[in-house]
Structures are given as C-alpha cells and as structure tokens.
N, C-alpha and C positions, 0 to 999 in steps of 0.2 A: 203612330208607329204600328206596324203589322204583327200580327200574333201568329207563333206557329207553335204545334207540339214539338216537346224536348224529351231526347231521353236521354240523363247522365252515366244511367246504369242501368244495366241488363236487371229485366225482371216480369215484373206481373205486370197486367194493365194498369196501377197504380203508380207507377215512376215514370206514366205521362204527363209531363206540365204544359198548360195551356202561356205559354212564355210570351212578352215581345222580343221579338226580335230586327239586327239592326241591319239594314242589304245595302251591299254598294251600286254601283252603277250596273249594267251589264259590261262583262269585258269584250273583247275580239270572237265573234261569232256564238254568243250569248244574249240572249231575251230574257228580258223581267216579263213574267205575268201575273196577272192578277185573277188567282183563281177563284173559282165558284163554286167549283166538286172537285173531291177526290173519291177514288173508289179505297174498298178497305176489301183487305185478300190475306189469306193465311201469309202468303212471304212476307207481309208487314210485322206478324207475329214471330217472324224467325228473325223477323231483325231487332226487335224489340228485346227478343230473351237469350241474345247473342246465339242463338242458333249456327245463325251466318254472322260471322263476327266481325263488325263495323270500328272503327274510331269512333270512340265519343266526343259528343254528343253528337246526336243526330235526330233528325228529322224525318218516322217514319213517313210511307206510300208511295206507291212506285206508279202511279195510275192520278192520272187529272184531266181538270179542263177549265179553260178560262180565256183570258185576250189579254193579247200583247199590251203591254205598255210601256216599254222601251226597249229600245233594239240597239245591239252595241256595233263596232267598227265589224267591217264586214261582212252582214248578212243585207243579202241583196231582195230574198225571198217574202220576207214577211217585214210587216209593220205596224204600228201603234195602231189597236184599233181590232187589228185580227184577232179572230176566230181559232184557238186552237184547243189542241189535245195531245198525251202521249202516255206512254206505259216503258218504263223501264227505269229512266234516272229518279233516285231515292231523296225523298224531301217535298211528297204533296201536304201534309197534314198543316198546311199553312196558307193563308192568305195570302201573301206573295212569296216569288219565289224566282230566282237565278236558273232557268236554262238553257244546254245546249240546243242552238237554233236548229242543228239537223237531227234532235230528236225529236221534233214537233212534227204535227198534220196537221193541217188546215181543216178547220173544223164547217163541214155543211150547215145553212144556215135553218135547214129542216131537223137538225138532231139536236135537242138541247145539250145544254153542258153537263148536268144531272144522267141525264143516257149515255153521253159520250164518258165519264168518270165508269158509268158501271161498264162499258162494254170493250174498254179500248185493253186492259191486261187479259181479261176473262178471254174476250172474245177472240183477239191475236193467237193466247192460249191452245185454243181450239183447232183454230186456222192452222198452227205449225203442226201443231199433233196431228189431223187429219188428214191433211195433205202433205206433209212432209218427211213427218217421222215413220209411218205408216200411213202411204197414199190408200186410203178406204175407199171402195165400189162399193155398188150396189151388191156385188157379189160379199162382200165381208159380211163375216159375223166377231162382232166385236161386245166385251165387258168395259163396262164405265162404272167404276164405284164413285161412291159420293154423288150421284146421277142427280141428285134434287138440288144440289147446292148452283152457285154464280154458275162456276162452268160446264157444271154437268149438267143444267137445264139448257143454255147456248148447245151442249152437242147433243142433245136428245133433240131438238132442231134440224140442228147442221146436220148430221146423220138420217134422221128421216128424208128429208131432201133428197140427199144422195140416194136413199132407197137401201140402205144397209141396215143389217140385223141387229139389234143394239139391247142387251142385256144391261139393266143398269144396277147398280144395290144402294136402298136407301137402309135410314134408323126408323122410321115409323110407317104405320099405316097413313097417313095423310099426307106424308114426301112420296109412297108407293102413287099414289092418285097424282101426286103434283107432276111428277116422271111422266106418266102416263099419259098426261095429259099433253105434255110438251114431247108426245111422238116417239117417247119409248117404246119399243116392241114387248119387250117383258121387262118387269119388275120384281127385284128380289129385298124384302125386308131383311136383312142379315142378325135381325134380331131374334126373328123368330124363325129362320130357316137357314139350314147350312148351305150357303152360295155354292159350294163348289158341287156341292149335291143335283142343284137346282141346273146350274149350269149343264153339267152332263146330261141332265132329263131332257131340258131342251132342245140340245141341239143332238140327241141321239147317242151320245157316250163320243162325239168326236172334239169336242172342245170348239174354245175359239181362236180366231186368226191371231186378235189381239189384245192384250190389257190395258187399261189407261186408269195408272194407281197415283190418286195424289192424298191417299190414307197414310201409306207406309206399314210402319210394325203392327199396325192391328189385321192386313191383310194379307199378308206376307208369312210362310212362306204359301199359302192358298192357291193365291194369285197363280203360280206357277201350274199349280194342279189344275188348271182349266183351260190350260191350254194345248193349243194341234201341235203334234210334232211338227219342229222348228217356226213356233210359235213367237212371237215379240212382247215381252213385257217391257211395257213403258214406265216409269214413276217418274211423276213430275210433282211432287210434292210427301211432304209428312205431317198430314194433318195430327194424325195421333203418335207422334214421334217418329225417329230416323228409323229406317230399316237396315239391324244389325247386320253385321258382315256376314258373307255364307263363303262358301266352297266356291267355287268354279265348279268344281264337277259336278254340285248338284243340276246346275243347266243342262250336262250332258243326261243325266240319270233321268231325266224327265223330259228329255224328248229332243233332245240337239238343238236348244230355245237361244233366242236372241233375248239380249236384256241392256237397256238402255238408262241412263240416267239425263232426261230432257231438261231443258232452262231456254225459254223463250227468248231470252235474249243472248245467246248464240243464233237464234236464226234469224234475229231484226238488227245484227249486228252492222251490217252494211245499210247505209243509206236509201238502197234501191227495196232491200227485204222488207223495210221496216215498210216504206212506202206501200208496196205490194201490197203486203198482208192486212197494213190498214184499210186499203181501198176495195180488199174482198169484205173483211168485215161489214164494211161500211155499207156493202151493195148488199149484201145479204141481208140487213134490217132495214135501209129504204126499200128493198121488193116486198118487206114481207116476211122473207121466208125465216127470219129467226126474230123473235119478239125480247126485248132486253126487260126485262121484271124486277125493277127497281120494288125488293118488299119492304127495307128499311131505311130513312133517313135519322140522320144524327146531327146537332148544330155540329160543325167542326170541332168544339172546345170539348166537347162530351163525347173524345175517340177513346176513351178506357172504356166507357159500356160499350160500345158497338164490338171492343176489342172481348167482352166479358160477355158478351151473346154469340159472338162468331165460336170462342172457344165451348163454349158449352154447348155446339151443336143446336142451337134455337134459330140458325137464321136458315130460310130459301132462297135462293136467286141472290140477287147482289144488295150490297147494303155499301151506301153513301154516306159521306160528312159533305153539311153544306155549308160556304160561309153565309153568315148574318145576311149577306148584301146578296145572295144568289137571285139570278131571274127568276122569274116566275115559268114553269114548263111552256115549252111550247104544244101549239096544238099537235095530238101525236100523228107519225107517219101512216099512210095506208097501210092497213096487215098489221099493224102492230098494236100495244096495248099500251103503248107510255108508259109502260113502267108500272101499270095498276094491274090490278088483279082482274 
C-alpha cells in the first residue's frame, strides 16, 4: 500500500505523519501517478499551519513528477507509462496520487523528474510574474527579495536574460555571492544594510519600476519606499508572515503605486495558460538560459526536516523529497548544472 504525508492538524513540522494510505481507481478525466519528486515551497508551509485553511486532513505539495499509471474514463491525452509533472493541485507529499488529467505536462525525456519537482511551481512562478503581472524589459529596473532562495535564484536568471536591472536582497554574505552569481546586477544583505537605503543609492534616488515580495511583514511597509511614482508592488508570498492591513491611501502618499496580491494559479487556471507557461519554463532550462539547483534532497518520509530547514532560512535554490524508488538523474541538459552546484 502507498505512503503519503498526513496532516490532522494545523501546526509545526511535527503533525507530519508518514501514513499509508488507501486510493481508488482514477475517476472520469483523472490519472493515478506514481511519483518520484515533489518540490517543497513555503505555500506548503501555509497549508500545513492552516495559513490557507484546508479540510482536514490533507496531504501537503503543490508541485511533482512521476508516470502515469492509470488513466480513468475520458482522457484521451496521456497514458500508462507517461512522463509527467504539475504545480498546483495540493497532495504531492506521497507516493501516489489521484490527478486531474488537464493539470498535467508531459514530462521531456531530457529533464528528470528530480528537475522537473523543483522547477515546475518555482519556475511557472517566475514566468507569471515576469511576464504577466509586470511584463519586464531590458529597460526595467526591478527589486526581488529573497533573491538566493528556489525562486529568486530562477529570476536572477530569467531577468538577466531579459537584460533587466535586478536588485535583489538576501540574509547572508554567501546567498549575496549565490545572487550573484546567478546574474543578479546588485546584491543587498538586508542584515547588515538598509535595502531601502541601498536601493535609492543605486538607482540615483529614483526608485524602482517594480517589487517582487514573497517575505511579507518583515518587508513591508519598505517595499513601498523603493519604489517610482506609480510603481507595482507585487507580494506573492509571506515567508515571514502575512502582511498586516494598511490604508489605501498610504499607496496614494507614496507615489500613485499599484499593489497586487499575485497566486500562480489564477493565471494557469485555463488549460491553454498552464500549457503556455510550462512550455516557456521548460525552453528556458533546455537552452540553458536558466539552471534549476536542486541544493537539497529529503527521502519523502523526512518532509518535517526539509519543512524545519526551509523555515529557518537554511535552504538555497530548491529542495526535493524523493521517493525510495526514484531514478537515478539523468545526464544533465546543455547549460545547465543538474541540480549541482
């Protein structure tokens, strides 16, 4: 019988249980897979500590990869055997797993399922946010906090690409080098420098175009002071908690700013979006031009540590749970690093 994490109740890493559990068949346009990886991302942690408030129990990770092993009435598209991946529907932290057939991609037979787990929420992430939420040029100059972590190494990447100005802020000297390294223009330690300080130095006291805050209340209200009249602050996450209620009018007082509240899956909500956005990710790490850095593995059964390192600000780049039975990597893409350092 297959094993998945359970959680009965909201809490710590600790009311993970490594459970079996008992799956029916697939129903009408549902697949069984049999996964290999899932990726592990802060939204798993909001669902874990009812943040975002689920029925119990449930089964965090919103992010995986594996092959078909059964396919229910109606889906015409894939079959026993395939190659797949997805980011959004909640219940990776397991072994197999029940789901919707049109939230899958078809997994290239060059990306492993270890790459495809860390890059398919992170990376989609990126993709809606630079392209959609705020379409970035060359001409942009943009702040990214949390710059060293899963996503913010993918857009320290995806941005230099593009040829845009990319400020980013880590916690330590050695995530300032890791930024850096992954095509950051400038690097701000926010521990030993005031960002908003820093910001204005660089770019001449005129701010930037845009914000990309998935810190929350440790950045906030900051975030807003760095940026150009009618400026875009984005928050796509609360790493270090929600970000309390303001005024409205503070937005007008500080420059006529736009301010959004993003979730990737409003914009992979259609069939054709999710498609899209998978198949740019996906061209961006077969050319090369964005390396996925798988820094930590976890057996699957041992998702409370990976959950106790992610929270304590210890991890870089993306961190996996594998099952027992996972391939072995495959040889890595051109331009890229597999996932090593």
């Amino acid at each position: 019988m297959p094993h998945a994490i359970r959680v009965h109740v909201f809490g710590g890493p600790e009311v993970m249980k490594w459970e079996e559990v008992q799956l029916g068949e697939p129903g009408p346009g549902q697949v069984k897979i049999k996964q290999h990886a899932a990726g592990v991302n802060y939204l798993d942690v909001y669902h874990r500590t009812g943040l975002y408030p689920m029925a119990l129990p449930i089964t965090p990770g919103s992010e995986g990869a594996g092959q078909v092993i059964a396919v229910g009435e109606g889906v015409a598209d894939l079959t026993a055997g395939d190659r797949v991946a997805y980011a959004g529907p909640i219940g990776g932290y397991a072994e197999e797993r029940l789901i919707a057939a049109d939230r899958l991609v078809k997994l290239p037979a060059d990306i492993s399922y270890e790459m495809a787990a860390a890059m398919m929420l992170q990376g989609m992430t990126v993709r809606y946010l630079v392209k959609e939420t705020y379409p970035v040029t060359k001409d942009s100059v943009v702040l990214w906090h949390a710059a060293a972590g899963g996503v913010g190494l993918i857009a320290c990447q995806w941005l230099a690409h593009i040829g845009a100005t990319m400020i980013g802020t880590v916690g330590s000297d050695e995530k300032v080098k890791l930024a850096r390294k992954n095509g950051c223009t400038h690097v701000v330690n926010y521990r030993t420098e005031d960002f908003v300080a820093r910001v204005k130095e660089i770019t001449g006291g005129a701010g930037v175009d845009v914000v990309y805050d998935s810190v929350g209340k440790d950045t906030f209200p900051k975030s807003l002071d760095c940026l150009k009249p009618r400026g875009m602050w984005v928050s796509f996450g609360n790493a270090s908690g929600p970000v309390p209620p303001f005024e409205m009018g503070m937005l007008a007082q500080k420059g006529s700013l736009y301010a959004t509240r993003a979730s990737l899956f409003t914009y992979i909500a259609q069939r054709q979006a999710l498609v899209d956005n998978a198949n740019d990710v996906m061209d961006m790490v077969r050319l090369g031009r964005v390396k996925i850095r798988v820094t930590k593995t976890y057996p699957m059964a041992d998702a409370a540590q990976a959950h106790r390192d992610l929270e304590a600000r210890a991890t870089t780049g993306s961190v996996v749970l594998l099952a027992d039975y996972a391939e072995p990597r495959v040889t890595p893409l051109a331009g890229t690093d597999g996932g090593e350092d």
